[in-house]
Phi, psi and omega in degrees: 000156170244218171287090215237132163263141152293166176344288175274008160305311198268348173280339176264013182247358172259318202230018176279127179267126189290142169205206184256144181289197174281142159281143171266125180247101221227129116307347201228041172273102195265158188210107144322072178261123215043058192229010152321199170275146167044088156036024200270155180300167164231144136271130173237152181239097166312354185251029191041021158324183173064027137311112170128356174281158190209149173336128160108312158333159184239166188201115193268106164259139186250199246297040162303158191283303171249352192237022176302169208143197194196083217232140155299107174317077158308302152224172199227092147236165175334096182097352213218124160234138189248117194247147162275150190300156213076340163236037141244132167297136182275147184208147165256165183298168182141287164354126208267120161235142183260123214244107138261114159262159179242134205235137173252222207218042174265179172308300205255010163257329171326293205263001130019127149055061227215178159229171180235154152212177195244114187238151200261158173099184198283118207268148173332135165331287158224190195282001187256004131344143146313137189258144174268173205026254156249140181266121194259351178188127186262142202251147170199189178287087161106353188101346157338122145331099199261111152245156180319128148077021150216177187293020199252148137081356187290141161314126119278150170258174171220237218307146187267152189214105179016079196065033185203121180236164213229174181286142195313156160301125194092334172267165181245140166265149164170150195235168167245110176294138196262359194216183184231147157176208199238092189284157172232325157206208202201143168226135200244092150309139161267162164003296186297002192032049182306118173278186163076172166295075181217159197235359168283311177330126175254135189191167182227136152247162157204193198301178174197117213197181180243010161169147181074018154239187166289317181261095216247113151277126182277064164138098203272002177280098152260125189243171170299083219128304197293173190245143143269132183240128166276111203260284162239132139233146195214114168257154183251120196283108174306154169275356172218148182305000000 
């Protein structure tokens, strides 16, 4: 089987225009300098805030006293963005400040935060299809609990290698399986986890095999109960239709 996009995949990977997220509006933004992981800068939020900024994003700040700009996202956790180091001031908070970040239109800004799940049987003719067979198990970051249209637990890809990009380095994909069978294939959600039949949807599917598919498992045997681990995944964009 191969590699199959839906609809709306590829109209947004031909025609996406990159922009800006919802802007955020705060007071209660503080600025770090080198008190990161490995000296990297932080913007904190005291209200445990920044939720929807994510690695990779670009992020623009505005009426800070000292650190308006335009900085690369290094990690996101609850409250805390890690900036590189050297291009923030230390500041305390008060300041009305305005937070946007910006997302472009690649294959890995698509699937930003995005899940997978795993189903037994042939995977649909094509990816804008109502998904088939069973769904046995949902993959998300660490076994987390995922909901749709918000920022937590989600998948990233990270580096591209001559056409073939692979899951970010460091995260473990893995799930608790809800059913026992036989994966067969797989469908790779964007953030919204759009189901169902629809061609508005961004989403990708392929094989699931124990070599020569997209998704190759050292064991297709999933039970119910049991955690599934993604180990590698790398998907490869053909060089020909």
């Amino acid at each position: 089987m191969a590699l199959r996009l839906s609809t709306g995949l590829r109209d947004a990977m031909m025609d996406f225009r990159a922009g800006a997220l919802n802007p955020i509006y705060l007071d209660t933004i503080s600025y770090g300098d080198g008190t990161g992981t490995d000296s990297c800068d932080e913007i904190l939020d005291s209200g445990a805030g920044l939720a929807g900024f994510v690695a990779g994003d670009k992020i623009t700040v505005s009426g800070s006293t000292s650190n308006d700009g335009t900085y690369e996202i290094l990690t996101v956790a609850a409250g805390t963005i890690e900036v590189a180091a050297g291009s923030l001031a230390t500041e305390i908070a008060g300041d009305d400040t305005i937070l946007v970040a910006a997302r472009g239109g690649s294959f890995a800004d698509l699937f930003r935060q995005g899940n997978l799940h795993i189903y037994t049987g042939t995977q649909p003719t094509s990816a804008n299809d109502a998904e088939s067979g069973s769904k046995l198990v949902e993959i998300t970051l660490g076994s987390a609990a995922f909901s749709p249209d918000t920022f937590a637990n989600g998948l990233n890809f990270g580096a591209v290698v001559a056409g073939v990009i692979a899951k970010e380095t460091g995260e473990v994909w893995s799930g608790a399986a809800t059913a026992t069978g036989t994966a067969g294939w797989f469908r790779f959600y964007a953030n919204d986890e759009g189901t169902g039949a629809d061609s508005s949807k961004i989403r990708f599917d392929g094989a699931i095999a124990t070599s020569g598919a997209q998704l190759n498992m050292s064991n297709t045997a999933i039970t119910s109960g049991g955690t599934t681990t993604l180990d590698t995944v790398a998907i490869t964009l053909p060089a020909n239709a």
